[in-house]
C-alpha positions as CSV (number, residue, x, y, z in Angstrom):
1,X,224.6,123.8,273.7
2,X,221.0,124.2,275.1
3,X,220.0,126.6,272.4
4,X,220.9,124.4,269.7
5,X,219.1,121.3,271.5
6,X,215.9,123.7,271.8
7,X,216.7,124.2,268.1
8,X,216.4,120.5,266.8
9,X,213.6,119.4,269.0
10,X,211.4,122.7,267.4
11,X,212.6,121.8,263.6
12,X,211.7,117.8,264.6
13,X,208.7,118.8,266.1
14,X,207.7,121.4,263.3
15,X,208.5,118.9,260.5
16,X,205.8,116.5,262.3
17,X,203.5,118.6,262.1
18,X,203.9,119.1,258.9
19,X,204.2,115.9,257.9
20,X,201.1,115.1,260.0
21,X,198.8,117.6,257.9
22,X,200.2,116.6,254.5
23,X,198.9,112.9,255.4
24,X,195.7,113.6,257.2
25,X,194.8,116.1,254.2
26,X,192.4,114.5,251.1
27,X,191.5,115.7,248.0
28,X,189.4,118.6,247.9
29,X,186.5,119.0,244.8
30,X,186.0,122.4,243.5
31,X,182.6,123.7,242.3
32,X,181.2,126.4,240.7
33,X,178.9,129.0,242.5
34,X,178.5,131.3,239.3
35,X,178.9,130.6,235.7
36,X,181.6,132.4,235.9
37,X,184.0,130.8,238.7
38,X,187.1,130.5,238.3
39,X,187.2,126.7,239.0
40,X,190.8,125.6,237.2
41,X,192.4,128.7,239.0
42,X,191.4,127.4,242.1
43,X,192.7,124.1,241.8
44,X,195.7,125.4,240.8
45,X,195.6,127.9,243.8
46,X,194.7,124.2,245.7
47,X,197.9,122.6,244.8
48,X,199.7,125.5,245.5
49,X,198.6,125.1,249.0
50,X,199.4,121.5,249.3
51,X,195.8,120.1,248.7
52,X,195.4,117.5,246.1
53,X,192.4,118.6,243.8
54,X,189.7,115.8,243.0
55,X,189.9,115.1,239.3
56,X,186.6,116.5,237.6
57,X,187.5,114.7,234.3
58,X,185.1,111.6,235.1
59,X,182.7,113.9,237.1
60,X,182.6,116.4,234.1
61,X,182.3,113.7,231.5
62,X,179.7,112.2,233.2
63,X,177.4,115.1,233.8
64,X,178.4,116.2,230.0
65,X,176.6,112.8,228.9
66,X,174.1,113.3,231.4
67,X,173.1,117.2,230.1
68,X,173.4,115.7,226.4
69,X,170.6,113.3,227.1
70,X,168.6,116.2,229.0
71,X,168.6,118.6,226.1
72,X,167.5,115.8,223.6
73,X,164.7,115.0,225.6
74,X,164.0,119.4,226.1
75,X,164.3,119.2,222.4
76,X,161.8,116.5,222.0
77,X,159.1,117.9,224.3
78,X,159.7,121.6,222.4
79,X,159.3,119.6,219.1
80,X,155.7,118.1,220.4
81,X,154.5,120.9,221.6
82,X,155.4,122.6,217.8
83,X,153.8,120.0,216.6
84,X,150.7,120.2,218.7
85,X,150.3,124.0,217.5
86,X,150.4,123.1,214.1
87,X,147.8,120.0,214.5
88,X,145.4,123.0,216.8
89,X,146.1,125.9,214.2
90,X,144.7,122.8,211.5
91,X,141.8,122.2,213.5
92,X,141.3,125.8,214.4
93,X,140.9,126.3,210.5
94,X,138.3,123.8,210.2
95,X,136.6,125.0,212.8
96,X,137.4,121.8,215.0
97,X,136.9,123.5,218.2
98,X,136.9,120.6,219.8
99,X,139.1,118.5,218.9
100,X,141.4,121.9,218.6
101,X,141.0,122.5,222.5
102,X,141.7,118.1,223.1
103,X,145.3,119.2,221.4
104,X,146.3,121.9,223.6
105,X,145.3,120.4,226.7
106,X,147.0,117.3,225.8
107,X,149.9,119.5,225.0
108,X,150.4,121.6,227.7
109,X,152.6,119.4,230.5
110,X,155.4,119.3,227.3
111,X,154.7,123.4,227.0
112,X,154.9,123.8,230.9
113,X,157.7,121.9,231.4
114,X,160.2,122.9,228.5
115,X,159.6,126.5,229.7
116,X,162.2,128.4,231.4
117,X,163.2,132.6,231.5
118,X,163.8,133.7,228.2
119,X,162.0,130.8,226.3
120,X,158.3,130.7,226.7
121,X,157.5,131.1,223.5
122,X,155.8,127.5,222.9
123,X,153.7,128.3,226.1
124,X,152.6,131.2,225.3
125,X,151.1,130.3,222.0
126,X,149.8,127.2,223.4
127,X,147.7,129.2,226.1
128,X,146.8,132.1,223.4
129,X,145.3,129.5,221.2
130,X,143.7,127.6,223.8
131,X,142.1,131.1,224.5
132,X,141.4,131.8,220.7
133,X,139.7,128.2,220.6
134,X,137.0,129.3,223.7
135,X,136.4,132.5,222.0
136,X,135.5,131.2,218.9
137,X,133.2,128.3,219.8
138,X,130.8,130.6,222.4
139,X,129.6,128.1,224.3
140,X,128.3,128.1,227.8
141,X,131.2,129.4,229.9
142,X,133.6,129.8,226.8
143,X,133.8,133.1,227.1
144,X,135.2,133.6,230.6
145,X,137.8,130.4,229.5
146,X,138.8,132.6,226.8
147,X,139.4,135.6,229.2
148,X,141.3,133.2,231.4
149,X,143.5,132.2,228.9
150,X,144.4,135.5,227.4
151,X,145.2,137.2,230.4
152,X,147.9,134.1,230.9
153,X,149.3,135.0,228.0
154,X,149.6,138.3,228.9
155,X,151.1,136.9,232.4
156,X,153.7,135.3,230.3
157,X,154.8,138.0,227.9
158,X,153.4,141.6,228.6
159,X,154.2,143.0,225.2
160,X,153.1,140.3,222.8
161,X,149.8,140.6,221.4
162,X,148.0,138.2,218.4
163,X,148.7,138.9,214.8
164,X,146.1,141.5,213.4
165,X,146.2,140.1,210.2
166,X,146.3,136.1,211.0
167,X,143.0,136.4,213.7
168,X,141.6,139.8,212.7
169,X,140.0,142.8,214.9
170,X,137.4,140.4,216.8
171,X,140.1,138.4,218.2
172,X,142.4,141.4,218.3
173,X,139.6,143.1,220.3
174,X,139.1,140.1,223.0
175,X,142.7,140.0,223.6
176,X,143.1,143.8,224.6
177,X,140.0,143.6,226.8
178,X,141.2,140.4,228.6
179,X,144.2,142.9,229.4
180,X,142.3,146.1,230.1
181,X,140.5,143.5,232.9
182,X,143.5,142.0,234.1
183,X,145.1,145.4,235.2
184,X,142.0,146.2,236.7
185,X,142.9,143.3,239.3
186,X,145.0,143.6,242.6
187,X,147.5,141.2,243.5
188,X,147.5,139.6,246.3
189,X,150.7,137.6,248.3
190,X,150.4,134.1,248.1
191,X,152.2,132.0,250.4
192,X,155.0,129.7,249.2
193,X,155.3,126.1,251.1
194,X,157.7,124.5,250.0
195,X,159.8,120.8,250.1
196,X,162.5,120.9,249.8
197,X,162.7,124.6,251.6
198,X,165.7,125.6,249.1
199,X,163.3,125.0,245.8
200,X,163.7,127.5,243.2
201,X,160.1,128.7,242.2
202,X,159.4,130.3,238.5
203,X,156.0,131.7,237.6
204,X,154.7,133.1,234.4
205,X,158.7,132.2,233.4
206,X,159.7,134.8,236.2
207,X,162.2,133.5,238.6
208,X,160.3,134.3,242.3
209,X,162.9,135.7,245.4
210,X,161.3,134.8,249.3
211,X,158.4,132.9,250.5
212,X,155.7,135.0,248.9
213,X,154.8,135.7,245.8
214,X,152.2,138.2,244.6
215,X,149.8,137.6,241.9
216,X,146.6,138.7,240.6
217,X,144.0,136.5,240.6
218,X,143.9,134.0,237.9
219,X,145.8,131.6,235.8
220,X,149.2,131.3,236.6
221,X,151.8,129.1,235.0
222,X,154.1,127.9,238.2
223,X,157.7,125.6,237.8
224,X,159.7,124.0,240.9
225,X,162.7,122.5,240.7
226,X,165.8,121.8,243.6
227,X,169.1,120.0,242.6
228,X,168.6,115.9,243.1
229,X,164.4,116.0,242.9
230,X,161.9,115.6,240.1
231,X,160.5,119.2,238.5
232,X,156.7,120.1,239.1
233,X,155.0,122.2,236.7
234,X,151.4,123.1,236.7
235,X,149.3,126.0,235.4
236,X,147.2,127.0,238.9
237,X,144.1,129.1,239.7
238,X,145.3,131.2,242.4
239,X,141.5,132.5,243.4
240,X,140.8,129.1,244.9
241,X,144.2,129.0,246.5
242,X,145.1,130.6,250.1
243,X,148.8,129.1,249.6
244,X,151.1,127.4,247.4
245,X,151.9,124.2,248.4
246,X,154.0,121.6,246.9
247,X,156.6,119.3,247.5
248,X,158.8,117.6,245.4
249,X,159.8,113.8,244.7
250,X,163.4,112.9,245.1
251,X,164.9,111.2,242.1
252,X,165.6,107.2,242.7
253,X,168.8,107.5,244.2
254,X,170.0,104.3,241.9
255,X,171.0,106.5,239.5
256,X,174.3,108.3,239.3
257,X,174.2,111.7,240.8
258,X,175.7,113.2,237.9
259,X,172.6,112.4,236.0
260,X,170.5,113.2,238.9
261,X,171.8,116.9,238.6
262,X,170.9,117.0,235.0
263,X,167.9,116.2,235.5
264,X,167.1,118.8,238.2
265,X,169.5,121.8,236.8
266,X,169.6,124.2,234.1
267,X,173.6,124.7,234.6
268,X,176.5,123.6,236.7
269,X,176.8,126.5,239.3
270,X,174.8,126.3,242.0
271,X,173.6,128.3,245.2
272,X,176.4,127.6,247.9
273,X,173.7,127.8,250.4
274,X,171.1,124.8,248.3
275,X,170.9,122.3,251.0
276,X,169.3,120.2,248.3
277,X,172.7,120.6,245.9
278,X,175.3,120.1,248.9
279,X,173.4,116.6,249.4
280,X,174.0,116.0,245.9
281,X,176.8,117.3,245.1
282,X,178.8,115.7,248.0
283,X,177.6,112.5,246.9
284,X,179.1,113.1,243.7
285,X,182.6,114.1,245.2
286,X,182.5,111.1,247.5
287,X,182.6,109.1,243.8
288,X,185.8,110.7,242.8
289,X,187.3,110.1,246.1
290,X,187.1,113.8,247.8
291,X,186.9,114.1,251.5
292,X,184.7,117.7,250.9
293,X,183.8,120.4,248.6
294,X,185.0,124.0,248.1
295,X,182.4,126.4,246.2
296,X,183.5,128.9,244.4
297,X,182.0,132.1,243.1
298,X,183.0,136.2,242.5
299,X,182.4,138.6,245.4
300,X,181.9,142.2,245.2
301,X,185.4,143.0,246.4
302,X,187.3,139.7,245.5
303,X,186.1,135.7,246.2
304,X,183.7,134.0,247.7
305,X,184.2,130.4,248.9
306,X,182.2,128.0,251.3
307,X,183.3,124.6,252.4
308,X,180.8,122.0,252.2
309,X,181.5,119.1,254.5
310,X,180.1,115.9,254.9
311,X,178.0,117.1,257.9
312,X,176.3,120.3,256.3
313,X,177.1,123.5,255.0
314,X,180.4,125.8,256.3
315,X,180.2,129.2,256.6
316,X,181.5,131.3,253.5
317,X,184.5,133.7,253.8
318,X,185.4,136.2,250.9
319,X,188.7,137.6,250.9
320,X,190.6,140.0,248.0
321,X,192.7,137.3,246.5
322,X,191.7,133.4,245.4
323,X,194.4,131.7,247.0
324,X,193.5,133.3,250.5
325,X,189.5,132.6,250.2
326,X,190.5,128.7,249.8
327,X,193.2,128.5,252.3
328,X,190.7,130.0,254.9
329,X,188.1,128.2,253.4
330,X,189.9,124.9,254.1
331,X,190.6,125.6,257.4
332,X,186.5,125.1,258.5
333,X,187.5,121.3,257.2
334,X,189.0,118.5,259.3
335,X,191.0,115.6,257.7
336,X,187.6,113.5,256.9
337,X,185.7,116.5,254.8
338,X,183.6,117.4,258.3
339,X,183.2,120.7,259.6
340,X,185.0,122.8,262.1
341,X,183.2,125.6,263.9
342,X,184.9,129.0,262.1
343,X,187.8,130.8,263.4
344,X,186.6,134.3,264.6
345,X,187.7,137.2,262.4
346,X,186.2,140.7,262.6
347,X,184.8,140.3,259.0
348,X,184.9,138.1,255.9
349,X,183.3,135.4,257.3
350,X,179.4,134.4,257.1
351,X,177.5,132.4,259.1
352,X,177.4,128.7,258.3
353,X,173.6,127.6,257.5
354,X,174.3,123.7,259.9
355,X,177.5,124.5,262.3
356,X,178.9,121.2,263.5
357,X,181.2,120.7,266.1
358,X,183.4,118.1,265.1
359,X,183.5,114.7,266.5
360,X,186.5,113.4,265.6
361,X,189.6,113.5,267.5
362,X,192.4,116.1,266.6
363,X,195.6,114.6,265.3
364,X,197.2,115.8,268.3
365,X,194.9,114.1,270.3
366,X,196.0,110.2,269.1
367,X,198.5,108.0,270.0
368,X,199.6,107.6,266.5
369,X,200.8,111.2,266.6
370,X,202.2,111.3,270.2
371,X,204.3,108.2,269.1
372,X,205.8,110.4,266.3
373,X,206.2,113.3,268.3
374,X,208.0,111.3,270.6
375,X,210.4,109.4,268.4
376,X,211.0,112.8,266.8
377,X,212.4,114.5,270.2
378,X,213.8,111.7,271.4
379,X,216.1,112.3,268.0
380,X,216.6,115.9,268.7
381,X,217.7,115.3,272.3
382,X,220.1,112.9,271.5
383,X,221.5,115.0,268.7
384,X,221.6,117.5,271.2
385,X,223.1,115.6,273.7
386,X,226.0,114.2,271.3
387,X,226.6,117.4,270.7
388,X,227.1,118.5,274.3
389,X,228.9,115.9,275.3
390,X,231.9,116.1,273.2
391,X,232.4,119.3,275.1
392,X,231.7,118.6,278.6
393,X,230.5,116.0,280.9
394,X,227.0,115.0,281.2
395,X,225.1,116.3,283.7
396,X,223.7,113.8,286.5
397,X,219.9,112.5,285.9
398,X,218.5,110.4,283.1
399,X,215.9,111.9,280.8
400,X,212.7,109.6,280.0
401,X,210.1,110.2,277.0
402,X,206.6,108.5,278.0
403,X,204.2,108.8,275.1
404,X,200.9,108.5,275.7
């Protein structure tokens, strides 16, 4: 019967299809946007939806070795700079002043760089002695260096103040007046110019939103990092500044990328919208064989995901359950990991930060497929036609298939 013809050439047809996306699909690497993704749910949501996960195991291992290594060298630079106080606090006590000051300075890249939010404790006595080293030789332009250095301190931890009883009421005395001046300064917005653009930016162990930053004028301890490039730290005197400029070096690209991300990172999440990380990050999927990479993250009302392809960054779609963030997520992907522009929806979708218009051709486009397609009908038809014919004559006329 024609229905049943109509019938066998849509399953055929339908089953090619299917077939067709099954083969052209790759595996898909899942990443963390927040320290709290839920990464294994995902993959599991993945194969759920007929996408092959890339295995993290030897990406994971290798960025476990790689963050091993990094904290035993943090550790190393936080024992040096221990050991620096104790050598200064020596020299202070034998009124060394010198050689006291030649230890801090000395020290201070080691302080600067193992700082981070929440752990500036080494810097901050490090700049507090430097200070208390000034104050207590009184030298020609020691006293303003001493004012300097306090009021860094102070940058660096508002609360803390010097031990009484270690450094007694003169030093006590210095300290709250290098305060009492410092609040007497207006800040000022210092331009931020930046390479790469997506730097993160931490001063006075304070993470910094935007392209500005406002400071009063002074010492200022300043960190930059990005995923892939080589930290800057550097304490900076922003009244000879009009703008902070400073641009990073990429790390030798001989080097596995999973080491190249310990090196710039504090943790494994990262901003879904880093430029810097999607360069490296991709790189690091390519090793374990994945066509592109899906970052995952909490929303406010359910999940955030965004499809990095190997052409830039896809725009990120939230939706209220997991499996339907990836699935639509997945669909900005071609067969190859590139991007396809989004599917208009009325909301849940944000704007990609590099659209790309695909250049490949779609499967339906090549002959490979047409081929199928063809074979596939032709098989339908004639099922169909068997079918009619055992109840009634063929009609006249010849059917022909040309696939093209």
């Amino acid at each position: 019967m024609p229905g049943s013809r109509f019938t066998a050439v849509v399953t055929a047809l339908g089953l090619v299809l299917a077939a067709a996306d099954a083969w052209a699909r790759g595996p898909i690497m899942v990443w963390p946007g927040a320290p709290d993704a839920p990464v294994a749910e995902a993959e599991v949501a993945l194969r759920e939806l007929g996408v092959t996960p890339a295995p993290r195991t030897a990406a994971r291992d290798a960025l476990g070795r790689a963050r091993a290594e990094q904290a035993e060298r943090d550790r190393a630079r936080q024992e040096a700079v221990e050991t620096a106080l104790a050598t200064a606090q020596e020299r202070y006590l034998a009124l060394e002043l010198d050689a006291m000051l030649g230890v801090l300075q000395g020290a201070e890249p080691e302080a600067l760089a193992s700082a981070r939010p929440g752990r500036c404790d080494g810097l901050w006595e490090l700049e507090f002695r430097w200070g208390l080293a000034h104050g207590t030789r009184r030298g020609e332009g020691d006293s303003s260096a001493a004012t300097d250095r306090y009021r860094l301190a102070v940058e660096l931890d508002p609360d803390r103040r010097p031990l009484h009883e270690l450094y007694g009421p003169d030093v006590s005395a210095a300290f709250l007046e290098a305060i009492d001046a410092r609040s007497g300064r207006v800040s000022r917005a210092l331009p931020l110019h930046l390479q790469p653009a997506d730097a993160r930016v931490e001063v006075d162990c304070h993470a910094v939103d935007g392209d500005e930053v406002s400071l009063r004028p002074g010492l200022h301890a300043v960190r930059v990092s990005a995923p892939g490039h080589r930290p800057w730290s550097q304490v900076i005197d922003t009244r000879s500044l009009d703008a902070l400029e400073v641009a990073l070096v990429a790390l030798p690209g001989d080097e596995e990328p999973a080491r190249r991300l310990a090196q710039s990172t504090d943790a494994d999440a990262v901003d879904d919208g880093s430029v810097s990380a999607h360069a490296l990050l991709l790189e690091l999927a390519r090793s374990q064989g994945a066509a592109g990479v899906l970052v995952v993250s909490p929303a406010a009302e359910g999940w955030r995901v965004r499809p990095w392809g190997r052409d830039g960054i896809g725009a990120a779609v939230t939706r209220a359950e997991l499996p339907e963030a990836l699935d639509a997520a997945l669909g900005l992907l071609d067969d190859e990991g590139r991007l396809r522009a989004p599917r208009p929806t009325p909301q849940g979708v944000e704007g990609a930060s590099d659209p790309v218009t695909p250049t490949r051709r779609p499967v339906v486009r090549t002959w490979w497929f047409w081929t199928i397609v063809g074979t596939a009908v032709a098989t339908g038809v004639a099922v169909g036609l068997g079918v009619g014919l055992s109840r009634r004559e063929a009609p006249p006329g010849r059917l022909v298939i040309v696939a093209r």
